[in-house]
Every structure is written in structure tokens, then in C-alpha cells.
C-alpha positions in Angstrom: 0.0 0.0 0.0 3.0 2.7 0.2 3.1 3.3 -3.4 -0.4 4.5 -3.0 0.1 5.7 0.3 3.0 8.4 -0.2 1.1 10.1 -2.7 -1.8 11.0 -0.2 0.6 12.0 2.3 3.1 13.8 0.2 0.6 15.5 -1.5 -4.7 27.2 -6.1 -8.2 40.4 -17.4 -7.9 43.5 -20.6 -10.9 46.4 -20.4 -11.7 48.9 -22.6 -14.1 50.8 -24.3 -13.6 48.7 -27.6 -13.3 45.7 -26.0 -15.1 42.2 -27.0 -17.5 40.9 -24.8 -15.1 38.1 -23.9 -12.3 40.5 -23.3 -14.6 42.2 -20.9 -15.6 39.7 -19.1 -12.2 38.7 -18.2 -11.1 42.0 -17.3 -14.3 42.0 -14.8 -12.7 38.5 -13.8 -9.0 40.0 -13.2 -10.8 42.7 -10.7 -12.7 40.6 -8.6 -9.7 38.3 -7.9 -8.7 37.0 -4.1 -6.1 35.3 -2.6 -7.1 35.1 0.9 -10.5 34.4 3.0 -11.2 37.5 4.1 -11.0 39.1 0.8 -12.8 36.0 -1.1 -15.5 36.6 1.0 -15.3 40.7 0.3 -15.4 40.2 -3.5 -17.8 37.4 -3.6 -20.2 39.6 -1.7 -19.4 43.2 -3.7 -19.5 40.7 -6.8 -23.3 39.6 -6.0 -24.4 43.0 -5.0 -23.1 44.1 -8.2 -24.9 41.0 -10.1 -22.0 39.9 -11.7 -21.9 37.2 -13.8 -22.1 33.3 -13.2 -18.6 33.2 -14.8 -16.8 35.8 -12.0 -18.5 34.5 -9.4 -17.5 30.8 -10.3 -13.6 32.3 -10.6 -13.9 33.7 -6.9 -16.2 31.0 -4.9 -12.9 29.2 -6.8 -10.5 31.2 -5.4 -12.5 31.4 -2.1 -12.2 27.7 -2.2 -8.5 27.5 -2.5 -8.3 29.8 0.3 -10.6 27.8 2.6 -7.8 25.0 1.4 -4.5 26.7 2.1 -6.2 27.0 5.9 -7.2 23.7 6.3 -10.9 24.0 6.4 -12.2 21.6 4.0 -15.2 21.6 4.4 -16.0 25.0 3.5 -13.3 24.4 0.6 -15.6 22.0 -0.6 -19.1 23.8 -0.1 -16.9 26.8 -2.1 -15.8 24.8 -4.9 -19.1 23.0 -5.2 -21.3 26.3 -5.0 -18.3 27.1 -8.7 -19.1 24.5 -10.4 -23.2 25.0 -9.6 -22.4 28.6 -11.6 -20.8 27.0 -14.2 -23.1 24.4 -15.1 -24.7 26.0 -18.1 -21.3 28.0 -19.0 -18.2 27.2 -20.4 -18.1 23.5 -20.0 -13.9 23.0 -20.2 -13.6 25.4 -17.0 -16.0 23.3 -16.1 -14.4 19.8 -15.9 -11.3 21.8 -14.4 -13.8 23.1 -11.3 -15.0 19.4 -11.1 -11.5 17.9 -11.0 -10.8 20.0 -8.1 -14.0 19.4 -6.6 -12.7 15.5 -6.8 -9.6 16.3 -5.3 -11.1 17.9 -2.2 -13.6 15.3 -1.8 -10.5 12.8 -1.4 -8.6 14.6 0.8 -11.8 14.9 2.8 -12.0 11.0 2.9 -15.2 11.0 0.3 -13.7 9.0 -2.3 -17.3 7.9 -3.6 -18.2 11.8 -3.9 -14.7 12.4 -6.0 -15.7 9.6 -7.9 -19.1 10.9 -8.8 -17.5 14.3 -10.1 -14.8 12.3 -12.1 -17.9 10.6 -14.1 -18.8 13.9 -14.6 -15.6 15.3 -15.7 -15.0 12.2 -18.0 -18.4 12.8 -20.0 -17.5 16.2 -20.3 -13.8 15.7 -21.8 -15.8 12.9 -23.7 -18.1 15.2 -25.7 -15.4 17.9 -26.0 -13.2 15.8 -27.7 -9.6 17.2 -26.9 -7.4 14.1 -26.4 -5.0 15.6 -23.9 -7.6 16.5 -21.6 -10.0 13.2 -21.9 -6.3 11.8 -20.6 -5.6 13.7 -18.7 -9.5 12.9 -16.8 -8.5 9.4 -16.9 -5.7 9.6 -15.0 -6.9 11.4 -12.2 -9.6 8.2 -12.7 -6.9 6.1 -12.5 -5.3 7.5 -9.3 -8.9 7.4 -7.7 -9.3 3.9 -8.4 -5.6 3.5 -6.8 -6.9 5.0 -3.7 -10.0 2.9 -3.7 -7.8 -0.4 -4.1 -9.7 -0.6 -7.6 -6.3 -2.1 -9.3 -6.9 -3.5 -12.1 -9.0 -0.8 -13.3 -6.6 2.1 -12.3 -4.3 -0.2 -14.6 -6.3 0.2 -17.4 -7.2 4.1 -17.1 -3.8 4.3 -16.3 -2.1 2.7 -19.7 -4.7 4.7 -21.4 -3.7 8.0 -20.0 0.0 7.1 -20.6 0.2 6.4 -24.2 -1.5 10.1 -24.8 0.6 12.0 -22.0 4.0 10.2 -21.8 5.5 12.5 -24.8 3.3 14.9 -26.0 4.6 18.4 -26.5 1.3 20.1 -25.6 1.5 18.0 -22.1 3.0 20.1 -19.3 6.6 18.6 -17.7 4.5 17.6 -14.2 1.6 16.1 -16.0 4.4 13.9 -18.0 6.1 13.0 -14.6 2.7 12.4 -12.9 1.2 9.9 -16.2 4.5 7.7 -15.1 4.0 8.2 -11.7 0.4 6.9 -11.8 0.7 3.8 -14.1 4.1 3.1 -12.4 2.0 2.7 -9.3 -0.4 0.7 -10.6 2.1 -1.5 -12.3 3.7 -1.6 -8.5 0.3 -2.8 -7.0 -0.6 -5.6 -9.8 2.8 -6.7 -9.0 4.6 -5.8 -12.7 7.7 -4.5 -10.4 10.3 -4.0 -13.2 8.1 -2.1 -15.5 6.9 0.3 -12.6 10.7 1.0 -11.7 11.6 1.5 -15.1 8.6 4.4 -15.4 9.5 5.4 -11.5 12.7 5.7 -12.8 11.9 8.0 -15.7 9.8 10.2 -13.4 12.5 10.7 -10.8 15.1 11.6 -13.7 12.9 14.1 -15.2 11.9 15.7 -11.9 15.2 15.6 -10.8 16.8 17.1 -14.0 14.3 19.5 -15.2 12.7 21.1 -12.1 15.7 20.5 -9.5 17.3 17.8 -6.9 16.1 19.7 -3.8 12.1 20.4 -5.0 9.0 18.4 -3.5 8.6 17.2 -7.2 12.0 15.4 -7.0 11.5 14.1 -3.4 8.1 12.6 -4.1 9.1 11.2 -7.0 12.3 8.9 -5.9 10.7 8.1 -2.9 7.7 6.5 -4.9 10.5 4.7 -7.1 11.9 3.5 -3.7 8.5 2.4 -3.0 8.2 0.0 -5.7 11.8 -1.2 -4.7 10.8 -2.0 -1.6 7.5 -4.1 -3.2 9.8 -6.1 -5.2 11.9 -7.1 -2.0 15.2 -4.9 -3.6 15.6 -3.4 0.1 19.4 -2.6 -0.6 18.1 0.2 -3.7 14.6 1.0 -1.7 16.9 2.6 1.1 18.9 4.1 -0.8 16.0 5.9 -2.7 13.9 6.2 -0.1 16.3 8.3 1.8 17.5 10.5 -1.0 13.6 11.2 -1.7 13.9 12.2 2.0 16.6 14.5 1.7 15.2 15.9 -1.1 11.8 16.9 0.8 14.0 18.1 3.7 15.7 20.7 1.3 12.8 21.8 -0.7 12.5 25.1 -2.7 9.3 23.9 -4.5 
């Protein structure tokens, strides 16, 4: 259970006269934006008395959310992030599936991993219907980590290998979200007991973490102690240590 395990533990616009519609609407966006509680719950409440629209609002009960997060207080993180994605319902369905993702994320850190998996339904039918392929895998691994967390192996294996193929080298991907697709299938590789294919993917994420965003970052920590991890799973106990520990070290001396 530690490859799973780790990651739980070791785991936030243009105005003017001649503006667009769109344009303005973002600008309206930019203005209403908040960082902390007390000034989440400010805007929020300047932005309903001004009747703003369903698409600021959403941005700040987001922001307000992340806030509520950064303090601890889940459960009005949640409520928050919940109340978004009721705004956004009959808006923009891409920011959408983004507010619903989060929403998921909360929901497991909450210990509601039936709720997250309720809003990853969601956000697959979504990515479904809108048809970008980085994003529909992008929504099945975050499916495939859930089913990790729910001891669902076998089918985090196979959202997993699905997300990977897309993910793995694609340009468009971003650096973590490449480091996290070999992360996640490594993982569930570890727990369906394929141990050399999950350290040869463990292996890759650690390199690339380690290489491209810095030895002493949480990124670089996280990632060799999950290769430890599936070390220690296939009894290597000599190169688990030795990972483990650097991982460790890593975290110890963290700048990101």
C-alpha cells in the first residue's frame, strides 16, 4: 500500500471601451480576484451585490475555495468549490471539468472518495463530448489514481495505460503532467505486482523531476521516494533505502 500511500501523504483580465464581450468579461474576472479568506468573502459579496456574472463568481467562490484549502478548512473548501461548479453548469463546459476535477480532489482529501468519484464521471463525460485528447487523458488519469486510492487495481491499470500512451511524450502536455502519467501507471504497475516495468517508469519520473525542475524540490523528493517504494515491493531493500532516503533528503531541502 505505500506506493499508493506516499502520494496522499506527500501531496490554487484586458478592459476597454472597444473591448469584445469576452475581453470584458475577463477583465471584470481580473478585478474581482482574491487570494485570501477575508478578501474571497469581500469580492464574492461586492460581486453579488453588483450582479456579476455566473462566470466571476465561479472564478472567486474558486478562489475562495483554494483559500478555505491553504487553511485547512475543508469543508468549507468543498461547499466553495461545489457552490463554482453550480455557476458554471450552463457556462463554459472546459472550466468546467477543471472546477470538477478540483472538486474531486477535495472530496479525497476529505476521505469521500465515492463523492470524488461521482464528479470524475462527470468530468469524463464532459472531456468525452469535448473531444480534446490531452484532456480526456488527462481525466482518466486522475480516474486512474482514484481507483488507486479505492484499491480498484486492475481498473486504475487500465485508465492508467490509457492515459500514458496520450501524456507520456506529447509536447502540448506540461513537464509535471508527464512526470505524474509515469507516476500513476508506475504505481499501478507496483500494485498488480509488474515490479520491473513500474521501476523502469519510476525511474523516468524521478530523472525528469530531478533534472528539469531541481534535486532539492518536493517534485524530486516525491518522485524517488515512490521509485523506492516499488523497490521496496519487489523485495530490492538494498536500492529501496537508498532511494527512499534521498527522496527524504530531497523533501527536507525543498525550494518547491
Amino acid at each position: 500500500m505505500l506506493c499508493v500511500l506516499v502520494g496522499i501523504m506527500l501531496v490554487g483580465l484586458y478592459s476597454s471601451c472597444f473591448a469584445s464581450a469576452e475581453e470584458k468579461g475577463q477583465a471584470a474576472i481580473r478585478k474581482l480576484a482574491c487570494t485570501d479568506v477575508r478578501s474571497c468573502e469581500s469580492k464574492i459579496r461586492e460581486a453579488e451585490q453588483g450582479h456579476a456574472e455566473n462566470a466571476a463568481l465561479a472564478t472567486l467562490y474558486q478562489a475562495f475555495a483554494n483559500a478555505e484549502h491553504n487553511v485547512g478548512n475543508l469543508p468549507k473548501a468543498e461547499s466553495a468549490m461545489r457552490h463554482a461548479a453550480k455557476l458554471l453548469r450552463d457556462g463554459q463546459q472546459d472550466t468546467l471539468a477543471d472546477v470538477l476535477t478540483q472538486l474531486a480532489t477535495l472530496h479525497v482529501e476529505s476521505g469521500n472518495p465515492h463523492a470524488s468519484e461521482k464528479e470524475l464521471d462527470r468530468v469524463l463525460r464532459i472531456r468525452e463530448k469535448l473531444g480534446n485528447p490531452v484532456n480526456l487523458a488527462l481525466a482518466w488519469d486522475d480516474i486512474a489514481d482514484l481507483n488507486l486510492r479505492l484499491g480498484r487495481f486492475d481498473d486504475a491499470l487500465g485508465y492508467a495505460e490509457r492515459a500514458n500512451v496520450v501524456l507520456r511524450n506529447d509536447p502540448r502536455v506540461s513537464l509535471k503532467d508527464r512526470i505524474a502519467t509515469r507516476q500513476t501507471l508506475g504505481n499501478a504497475l507496483c500494485r498488480t505486482g509488474s515490479y520491473e516495468r513500474a521501476i523502469t517508469l519510476l525511474s523516468q519520473a524521478a530523472e525528469m523531476a530531478e533534472s528539469e525542475i531541481g534535486r532539492d524540490t518536493v517534485d524530486a523528493g516525491v518522485a524517488k521516494f515512490l521509485l523506492g517504494s516499488a523497490y521496496w515491493h519487489s523485495g530490492r531493500m538494498d536500492a529501496a533505502s537508498t532511494w527512499m532516503a534521498d527522496g527524504i533528503e530531497s523533501l527536507r531541502h525543498s525550494t518547491a
